[in-house]
ZABA-789490 format. One record per residue (C-alpha): x, y, z; residue in three letters. Coordinates in pm, whole numbers, plus 50000, padded with zeros to 5 digits. Last residue first. Layout:
# residues N
XYZAla
...
END
This chain:
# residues 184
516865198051457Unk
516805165451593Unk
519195140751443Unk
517895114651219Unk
518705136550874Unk
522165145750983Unk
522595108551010Unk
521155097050745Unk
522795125550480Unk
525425100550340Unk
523345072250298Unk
521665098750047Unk
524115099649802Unk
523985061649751Unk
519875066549740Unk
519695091049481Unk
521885064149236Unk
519365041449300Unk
516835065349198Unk
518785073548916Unk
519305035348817Unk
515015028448885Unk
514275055548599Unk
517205047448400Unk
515645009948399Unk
511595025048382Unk
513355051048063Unk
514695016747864Unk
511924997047868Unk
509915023347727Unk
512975029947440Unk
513284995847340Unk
509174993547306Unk
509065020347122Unk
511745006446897Unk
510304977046827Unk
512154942747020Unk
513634922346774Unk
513304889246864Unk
511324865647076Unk
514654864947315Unk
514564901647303Unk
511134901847468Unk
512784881447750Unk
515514902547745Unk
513454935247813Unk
511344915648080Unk
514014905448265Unk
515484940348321Unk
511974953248414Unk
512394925848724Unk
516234935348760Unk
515044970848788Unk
512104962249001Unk
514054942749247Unk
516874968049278Unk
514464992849336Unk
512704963549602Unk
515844965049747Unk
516825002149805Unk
513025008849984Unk
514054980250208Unk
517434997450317Unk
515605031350330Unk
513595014250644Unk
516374998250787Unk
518445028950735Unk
515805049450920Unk
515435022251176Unk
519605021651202Unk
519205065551241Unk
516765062851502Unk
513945087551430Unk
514475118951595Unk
514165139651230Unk
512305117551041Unk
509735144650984Unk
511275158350638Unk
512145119650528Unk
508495114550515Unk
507575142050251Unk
510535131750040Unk
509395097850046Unk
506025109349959Unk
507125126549573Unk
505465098249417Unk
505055090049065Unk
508765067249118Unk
506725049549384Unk
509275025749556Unk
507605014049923Unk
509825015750190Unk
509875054250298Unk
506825065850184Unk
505335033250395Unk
507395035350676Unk
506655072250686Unk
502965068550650Unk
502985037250932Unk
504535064751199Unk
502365093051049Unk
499375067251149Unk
501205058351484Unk
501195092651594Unk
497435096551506Unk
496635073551719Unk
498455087952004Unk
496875121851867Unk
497755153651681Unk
496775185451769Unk
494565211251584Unk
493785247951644Unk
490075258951525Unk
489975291051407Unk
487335319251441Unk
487075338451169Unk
489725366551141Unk
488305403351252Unk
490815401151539Unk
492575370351592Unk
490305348251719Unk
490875309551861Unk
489405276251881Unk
490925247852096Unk
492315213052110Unk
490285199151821Unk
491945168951768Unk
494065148551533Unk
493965109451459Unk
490565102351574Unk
488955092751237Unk
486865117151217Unk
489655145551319Unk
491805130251034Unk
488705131350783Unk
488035170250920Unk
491485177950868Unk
491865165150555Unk
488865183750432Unk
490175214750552Unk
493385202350328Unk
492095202450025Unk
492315237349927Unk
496425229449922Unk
495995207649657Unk
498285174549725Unk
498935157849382Unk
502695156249478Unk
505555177549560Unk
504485205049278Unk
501175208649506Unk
503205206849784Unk
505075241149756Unk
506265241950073Unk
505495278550160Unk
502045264550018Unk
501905233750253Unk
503055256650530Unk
500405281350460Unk
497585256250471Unk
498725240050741Unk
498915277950945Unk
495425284050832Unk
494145251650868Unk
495005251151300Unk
498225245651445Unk
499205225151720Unk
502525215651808Unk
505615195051543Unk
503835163551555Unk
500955186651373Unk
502955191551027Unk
503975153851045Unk
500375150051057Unk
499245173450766Unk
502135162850577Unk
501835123450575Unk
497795125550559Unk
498095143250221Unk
501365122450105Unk
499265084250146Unk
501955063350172Unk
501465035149908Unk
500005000050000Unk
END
C-alpha cells in the first residue's frame, strides 16, 4: 500500500505543536506541495476534518485574531502518531517513482533512530533493485522473441534509468542519514 502524502504532511505538520488550517495551509504552500505531489492545498480542511473523524488529530481549541474567523487549532493524537509512523514507513519503503512521499516522510524523520531509518531506506533500496532487475528481465525476455520495436526499446529503457537514478539518489543519500535522524 502507498503512503498516502496528504495525511503524511498534515500530521507530520501537527507532531511539530498545534496549528490550525490556516497555518497547514500556509506551510503546505510555503512548501510548495502541490508541485511535491497531487496534494491541493484547498484540500486540506477536508483533511482535517477526515483526520479529526477518524481520531487521529483533535480539536484542542478555537481561537480569534481580530476580525479573522474563528479558528480551530489542531493537535495530533496517540493514534494519530502511529498513522504518520505507518505513513513514513510506507513513503519510505515502498518505491513509487510517481510519488514525491518519500521526500515528505524523510522531512519528519528527524528523531527517528538513524539504524530504523536505514532499515527502512534499506528496504526501499531492494525492492528498486528488484524492480530494475524485474523490468530488466522483461526487456531480454522480449529480446529472446526477437527484435524488440523501437518504442518498446525505448519504454523499457526510461523504467531501467528511471530505477538507476533513483538508486543512484539513494547512495548519496546514505550520506545525509545521520544529519537527517538528528533533531533539529
Amino acid at each position: 500500500m502507498e503512503a498516502n502524502p496528504g495525511r503524511l504532511l498534515v500530521l507530520g505538520l501537527l507532531a511539530g505543536g498545534p496549528m490550525h488550517g490556516h497555518q497547514i495551509r500556509r506551510a503546505a504552500e510555503l512548501a510548495q506541495i502541490e508541485r511535491w505531489e497531487n496534494v491541493k492545498v484547498g484540500a486540506l480542511y477536508g483533511m482535517l476534518k477526515r483526520l479529526a473523524a477518524e481520531g487521529l488529530i483533535e480539536p484542542v481549541r478555537s481561537e480569534q485574531e481580530g476580525r479573522f474567523p474563528v479558528r480551530t487549532v489542531y493537535a495530533i493524537t496517540d493514534e494519530g502518531r502511529l498513522e504518520l509512523s505507518l505513513q513514513r514507513e510506507r513513503a519510505l519503503t515502498t518505491p513509487d517513482l510517481r510519488s514525491r512521499a518519500v521526500e515528505i516522510a524523510l522531512t519528519w524523520s528527524a528523531g527517528l533512530a538513524p539504524e530504523e531509518l536505514r532499515g527502512q531506506l534499506d528496504r526501499r533500496r531492494a525492492s528498486l533493485e528488484a524492480l530494475l532487475a524485474e523490468e530488466r528481465g522483461r526487456r531480454d525476455a522480449e529480446a529472446r522473441k526477437g527484435p524488440i520495436p523501437p518504442a518498446a526499446a525505448a519504454g523499457f529503457r526510461r523504467t531501467e534509468l528511471r530505477l538507476e537514478a533513483e538508486l543512484g539518489w539513494h547512495d548519496e543519500l546514505d550520506a545525509l542519514l545521520e544529519q537527517i535522524a538528528s533533531p533539529p
